[in-house]
N, C-alpha and C positions, 0 to 999 in steps of 0.2 A: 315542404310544399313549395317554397319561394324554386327552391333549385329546379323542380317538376316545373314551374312554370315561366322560368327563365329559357329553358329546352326548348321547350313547347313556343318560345319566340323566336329562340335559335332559328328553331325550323324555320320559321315562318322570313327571318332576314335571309339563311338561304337561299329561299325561292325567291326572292327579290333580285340575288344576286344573281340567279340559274338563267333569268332571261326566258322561262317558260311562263305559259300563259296562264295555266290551270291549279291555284293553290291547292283542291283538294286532292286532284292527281296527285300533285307533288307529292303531299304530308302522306296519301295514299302507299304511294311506292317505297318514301321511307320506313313507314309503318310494317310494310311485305316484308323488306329487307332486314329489320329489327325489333326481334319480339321485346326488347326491353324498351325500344322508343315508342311503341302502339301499346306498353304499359304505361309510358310517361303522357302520351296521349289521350289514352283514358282517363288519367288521373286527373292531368289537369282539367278534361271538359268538365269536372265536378258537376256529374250528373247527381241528382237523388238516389239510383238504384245501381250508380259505378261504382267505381274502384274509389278508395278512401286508405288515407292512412292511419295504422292502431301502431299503439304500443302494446308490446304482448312477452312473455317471458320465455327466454329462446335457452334448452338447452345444452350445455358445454360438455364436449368432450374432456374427459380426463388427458388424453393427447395434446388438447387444444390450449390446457392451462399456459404453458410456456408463452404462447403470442398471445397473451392477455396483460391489460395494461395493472397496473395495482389497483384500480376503481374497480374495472369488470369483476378482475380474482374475487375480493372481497367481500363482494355482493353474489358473486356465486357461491361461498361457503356458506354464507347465510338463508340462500335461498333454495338451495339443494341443487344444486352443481347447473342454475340457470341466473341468464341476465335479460334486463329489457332488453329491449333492439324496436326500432322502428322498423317498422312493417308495411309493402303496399298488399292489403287485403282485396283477394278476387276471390266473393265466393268463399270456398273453404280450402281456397288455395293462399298460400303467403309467399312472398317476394323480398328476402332482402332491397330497403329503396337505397342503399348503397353502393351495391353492384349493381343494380337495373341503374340507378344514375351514371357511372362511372361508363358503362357500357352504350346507354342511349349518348351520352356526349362523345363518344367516339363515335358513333354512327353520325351525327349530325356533323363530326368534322370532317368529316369521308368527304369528296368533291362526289 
């Protein structure tokens, strides 16, 4: 959540930086441009009925063993060939918040 909401300031020094007038435009047009930063943006406005983070049991290809660290492996044998993973939950949709982070921080370093 800290990462989600350090983005979420990112943005906001951007627009500082941009010399435009209008911060919602701004964070607006980011948002168009990045469905993973108008995830991080929802996330952060931690509404009552938004987006929220769960941990939830995700699981593993048989292919995928090899890029798995010895922790995941091992808690996947045990669990039947799944591991947690933090989750952003929309809905009865799920989001890796690893890849929507690594992805809305590129968009935010975009000029």
């Amino acid at each position: 959540m800290l990462a989600a909401l350090l983005l979420d300031a990112a943005a906001d020094a951007a627009f500082a930086l941009s010399g435009e007038d209008d911060l919602l435009a701004f964070r607006e047009r980011l948002a168009t441009a990045s469905d993973a930063l108008a995830l991080v943006f929802a996330l952060a406005a931690m509404t009552g009925d938004g987006l929220r983070l769960v941990v939830e049991p995700v699981e593993v290809p048989v292919a995928d063993y090899p890029g798995l660290g010895v922790e995941d492996f091992m808690v996947s044998l045990y669990n039947g060939r799944a591991v947690p993973r933090v989750l952003i939950a929309a809905g009865d949709d799920r989001h890796d918040v690893h890849q929507v982070l690594a992805s809305a921080l590129r968009a935010v370093g975009q000029p």
